[in-house]
C-alpha positions, 0 to 999 in steps of 0.5 A, a space after each residue: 269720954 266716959 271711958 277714961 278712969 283715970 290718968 297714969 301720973 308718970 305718963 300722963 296717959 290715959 287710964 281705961 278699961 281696955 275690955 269696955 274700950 274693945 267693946 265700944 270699938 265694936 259697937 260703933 265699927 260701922 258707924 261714919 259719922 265724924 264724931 263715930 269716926 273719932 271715937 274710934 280713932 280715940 278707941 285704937 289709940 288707947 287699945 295700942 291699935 296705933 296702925 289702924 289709929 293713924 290709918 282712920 285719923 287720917 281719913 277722919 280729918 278728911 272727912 272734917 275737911 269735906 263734911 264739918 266745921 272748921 273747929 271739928 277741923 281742928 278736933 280731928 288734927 289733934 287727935 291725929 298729932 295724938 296718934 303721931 305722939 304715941 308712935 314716938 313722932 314727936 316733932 311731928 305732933 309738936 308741929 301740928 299740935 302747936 298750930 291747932 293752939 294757935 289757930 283755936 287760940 286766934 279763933 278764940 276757941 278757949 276750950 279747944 285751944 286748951 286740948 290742943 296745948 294740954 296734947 302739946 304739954 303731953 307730947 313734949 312731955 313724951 319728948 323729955 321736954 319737961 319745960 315746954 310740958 310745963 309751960 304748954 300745960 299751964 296754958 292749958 290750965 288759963 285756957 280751962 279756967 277762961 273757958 268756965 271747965 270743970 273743976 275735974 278738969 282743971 284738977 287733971 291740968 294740975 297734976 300734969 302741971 305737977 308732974 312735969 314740974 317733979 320732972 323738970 327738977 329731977 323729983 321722982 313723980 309719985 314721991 
């Protein structure tokens, strides 16, 4: 998603233009179609919309059930344990981000195997759990580079790594 300027190096979150964000939100209101459906998913998440977020995930995955594939499935679940994460659910989201890693992982999908353990690095990172951050996002990173990603990408797999390395030692992130 084109929206994302950046990502904040103490939360790891994801840095937007809340104005263009809100606007596309509109844009795309009455659209069903999965991919519109998770965007818009996406778009509440980060508008701090969190009600409305877990309200449409859930129909989303859903929808992934009835009408996609079984990675679309998966695609939707973690963006859904995303929600869970950021309404402080983090047990919740680890569960369910551990087992979209697994399946994709089984699978042999690399580069959704590396979203779900990258969401897994940053929920447990939400968590305070800034060794299993580290070691959930490092998987990530093998799985990127497995999966030919771009090296922006991997770059933003460094610093997360990075930063729940700092954490983990008790270094200030951004000294």
């Amino acid at each position: 998603m084109g929206y994302i300027k950046g990502y904040d190096p103490e939360t790891l979150r994801e840095l937007v233009d809340k104005i263009e964000c809100a606007q596309r939100l509109v844009e795309i209101e009455s659209q069903r179609s999965l991919p519109a459906l998770l965007e818009r998913v996406w778009l509440l998440k980060v508008l701090d919309q969190l009600d409305d977020a877990l309200k449409l995930s859930d129909e989303s995955v859903r929808v992934a059930r009835m009408a996609g594939t079984r990675k679309d499935v998966l695609r939707a679940r973690v963006l859904h344990a995303t929600i869970l994460q950021y309404r402080g659910a983090y047990a919740a989201a680890e569960q369910e981000l551990a087992t979209c890693a697994s399946e994709a992982e089984g699978q042999g999908w690399a580069s959704i195997a590396a979203f779900a353990y990258q969401h897994h690095g940053k929920n447990a990172y939400d968590a305070g759990d800034f060794d299993e951050a580290r070691t959930s996002l490092k998987q990530a990173l093998f799985l990127r580079r497995e999966a030919g990603a771009a090296d922006a990408e991997l770059e933003v797999a460094l610093l997360a790594i990075e930063a729940a390395e700092k954490r983990r030692t008790g270094q200030l992130v951004g000294s």
